[in-house]
GUDREN-542431 format. One record per residue (C-alpha): residue in one letter; z, x, y. Coordinates in steps of 0.25 Angstrom, whole numbers, plus 5000, padded with zeros to 4 digits. Layout:
BEGIN
AZXY ...
***
This chain:
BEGIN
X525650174819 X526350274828 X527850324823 X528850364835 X529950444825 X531050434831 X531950594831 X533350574824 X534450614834 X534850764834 X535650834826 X536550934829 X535851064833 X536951164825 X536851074813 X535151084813 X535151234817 X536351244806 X535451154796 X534351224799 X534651354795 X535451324782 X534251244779 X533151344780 X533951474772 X533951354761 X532551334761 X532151484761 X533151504751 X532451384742 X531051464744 X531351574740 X531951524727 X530751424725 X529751544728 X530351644718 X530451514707 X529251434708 X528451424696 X529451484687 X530451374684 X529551294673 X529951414664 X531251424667 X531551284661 X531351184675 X531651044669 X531350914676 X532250794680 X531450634678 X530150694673 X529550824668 X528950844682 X530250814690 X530650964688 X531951034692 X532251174692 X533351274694 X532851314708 X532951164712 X534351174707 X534751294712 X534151284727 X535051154728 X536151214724 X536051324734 X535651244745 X536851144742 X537751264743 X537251314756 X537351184762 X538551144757 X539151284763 X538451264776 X538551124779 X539751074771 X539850924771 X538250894770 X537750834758 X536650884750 X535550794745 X534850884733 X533650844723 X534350914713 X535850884715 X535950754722 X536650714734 X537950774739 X539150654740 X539150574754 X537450614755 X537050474759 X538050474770 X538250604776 X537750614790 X536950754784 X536450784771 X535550884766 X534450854756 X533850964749 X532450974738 X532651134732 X531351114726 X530450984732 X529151014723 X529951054710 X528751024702 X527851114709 X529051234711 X529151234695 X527551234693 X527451344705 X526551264714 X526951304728 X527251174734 X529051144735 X529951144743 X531251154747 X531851054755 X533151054763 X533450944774 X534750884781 X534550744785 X535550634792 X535450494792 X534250494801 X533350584791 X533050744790 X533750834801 X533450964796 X532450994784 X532051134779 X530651154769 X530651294761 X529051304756 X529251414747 X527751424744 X527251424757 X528451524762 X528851414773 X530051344779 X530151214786 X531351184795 X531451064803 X532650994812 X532750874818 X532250884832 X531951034829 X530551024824 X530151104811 X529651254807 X528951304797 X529351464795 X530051454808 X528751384813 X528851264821 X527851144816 X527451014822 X526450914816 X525250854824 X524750734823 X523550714815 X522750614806 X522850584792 X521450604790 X521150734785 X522450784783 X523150794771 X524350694765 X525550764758 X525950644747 X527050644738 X526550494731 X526950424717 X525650424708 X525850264713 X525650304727 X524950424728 X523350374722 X523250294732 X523850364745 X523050474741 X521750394739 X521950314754 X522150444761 X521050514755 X520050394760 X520750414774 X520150574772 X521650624770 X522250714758 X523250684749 X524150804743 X525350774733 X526050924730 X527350884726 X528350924736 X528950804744 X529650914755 X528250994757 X527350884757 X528050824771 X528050984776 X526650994775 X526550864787 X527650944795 X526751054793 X525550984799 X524951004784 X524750864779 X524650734787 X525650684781 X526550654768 X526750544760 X527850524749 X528250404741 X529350474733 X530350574736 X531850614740 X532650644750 X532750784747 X531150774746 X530950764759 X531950774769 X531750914771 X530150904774 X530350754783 X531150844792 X529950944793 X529150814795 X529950744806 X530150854815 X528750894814 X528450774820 X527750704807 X528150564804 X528950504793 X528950364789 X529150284776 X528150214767 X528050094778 X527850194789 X529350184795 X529850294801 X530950364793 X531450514795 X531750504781 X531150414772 X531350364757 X530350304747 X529250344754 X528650434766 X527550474775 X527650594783 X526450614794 X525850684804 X525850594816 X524350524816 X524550524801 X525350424798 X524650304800 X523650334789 X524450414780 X525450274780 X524150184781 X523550264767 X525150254761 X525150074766 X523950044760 X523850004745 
***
C-alpha cells in the first residue's frame, strides 16, 4: 500500500509565526513547572476522576488555567479545547481552536516517571496547524507548522523511510487490543513499547525514534499537538482502516513511510 497525503492549504504566515511563538513560551513555561513538581504531588493530596488511576493534580489545573489566559489575551475570539476545563462555546465550529493536554502522561508525572508531556496544538477544520511538545524530562521542545517542517530545540527533524522490522512500535492499546498487536509484531521481529503518554508516543515517530505509534484510545487534546509533529515530519497518519486522516478519532496509526503496511497488517489481522 503506498499513501500520497495530501498538505492542507497554507495558513496565513503572520498567524503561524504569531502562533508559533505564544505556542512555544507555553510549553517552556509548562516544563518547567512539571520539572520542579514531578513526583511530589501524590503527597500533596492528587485525587483522580473515573478511576483511582485517572489522576488529576493541581499542576494540570493550574497550567490550563494559565495557558487559557495567555491565549485568551493573545488570540482573543479562539476557543480553547482543555482536558481539564472542557471546550470553550462556538469550539465545534470555529474556523480555529486550540486544544491543549497540561499533563498528557498524569499518572506517570504524579509517580515521577520521566515520560509526559505538555501538549499545545491549533487546529482548523482540515486538522493540526500548529503543535508544540514540552518533554520536560528530556529538556526538549517540539514545534511544528503546517508547511514549516518540525524542530526539536530549534533543531529541524525529518523522518526516513524505514521497515517495521526491527524497529520499535509506540502503542497506547486497551488490554483488548494490546495482547495481540503486541504478540503479531513481536513474530514480525518488531517491539512493542506502552509508556503512557499518548502526545510522546507519536513524537517519538517524528523523531525517527519508533517506527510507528499506534492508539486505540485517546482525545483530542491527546494528540493534536504530537500528529502535527508527525505530519510535518513526513510520517503518515491514517485511521484504524488505513484511510488517511490528518486528525483521526477512535483509532490511529502513525508511521515512518515503509512502516505502515506491516504495522497496519499486524493491527487488521485478528
Amino acid at each position: 500500500m503506498t499513501l500520497q497525503q495530501q498538505n492542507p492549504p497554507q495558513v496565513d504566515p503572520g498567524l503561524l509565526s504569531r502562533a508559533l511563538e505564544v505556542a512555544g513560551r507555553l510549553a517552556n513555561d509548562a516544563a518547567e513547572v512539571i520539572t520542579a513538581t514531578a513526583g511530589r504531588e501524590i503527597q500533596a493530596g492528587a485525587g483522580h476522576k473515573a478511576n483511582p488511576f485517572d489522576w488529576v493534580t493541581d499542576t494540570d489545573r493550574t497550567l490550563e488555567r494559565h495557558t487559557r489566559r495567555v491565549l485568551a489575551a493573545d488570540f482573543p475570539g479562539v476557543p480553547v479545547v482543555g482536558e481539564e476545563y472542557g471546550s470553550d462555546a462556538g469550539a465545534a465550529t470555529a474556523p480555529y481552536r486550540w486544544v491543549v493536554d497540561p499533563v498528557d502522561g498524569t499518572a506517570n508525572y504524579v509517580s515521577g516517571f520521566p515520560w509526559c508531556a505538555y501538549s499545545l496544538a491549533l487546529v482548523d477544520a482540515l486538522g493540526p496547524v500548529v503543535g508544540v511538545i514540552a518533554d520536560p524530562s528530556r529538556a526538549q521542545i517540539y514545534a511544528a507548522a503546517r508547511g514549516r517542517g518540525v524542530r526539536a530545540n530549534g533543531v529541524p527533524v525529518r523522518v526516513a523511510p524505514r521497515s517495521p522490522v526491527g524497529g520499535l512500535v509506540c502503542a497506547e492499546l486497551t488490554l483488548d487490543t494490546a495482547p495481540g498487536f503486541t504478540r503479531r509484531a513481536a513474530a514480525a521481529h518488531a517491539g512493542v513499547r506502552v509508556l503512557g503518554s499518548a502526545a510522546l508516543a507519536i513524537t517519538q515517530v517524528a523523531l525517527g525514534h519508533a517506527v510507528a505509534a499506534v492508539l486505540d484510545h485517546f482525545q483530542e487534546w491527546d494528540v493534536a499537538g504530537a500528529v502535527c509533529l508527525a505530519t510535518e515530519a513526513g510520517a503518515l497518519v491514517v485511521d484504524g482502516a488505513g484511510h488517511p486522516d490528518p486528525l483521526p478519532t477512535g483509532m490511529m496509526i502513525v508511521a515512518a513511510p515503509g512502516a505502515l503496511d506491516g504495522v497496519l497488517t499486524w493491527w487488521q489481522t485478528r
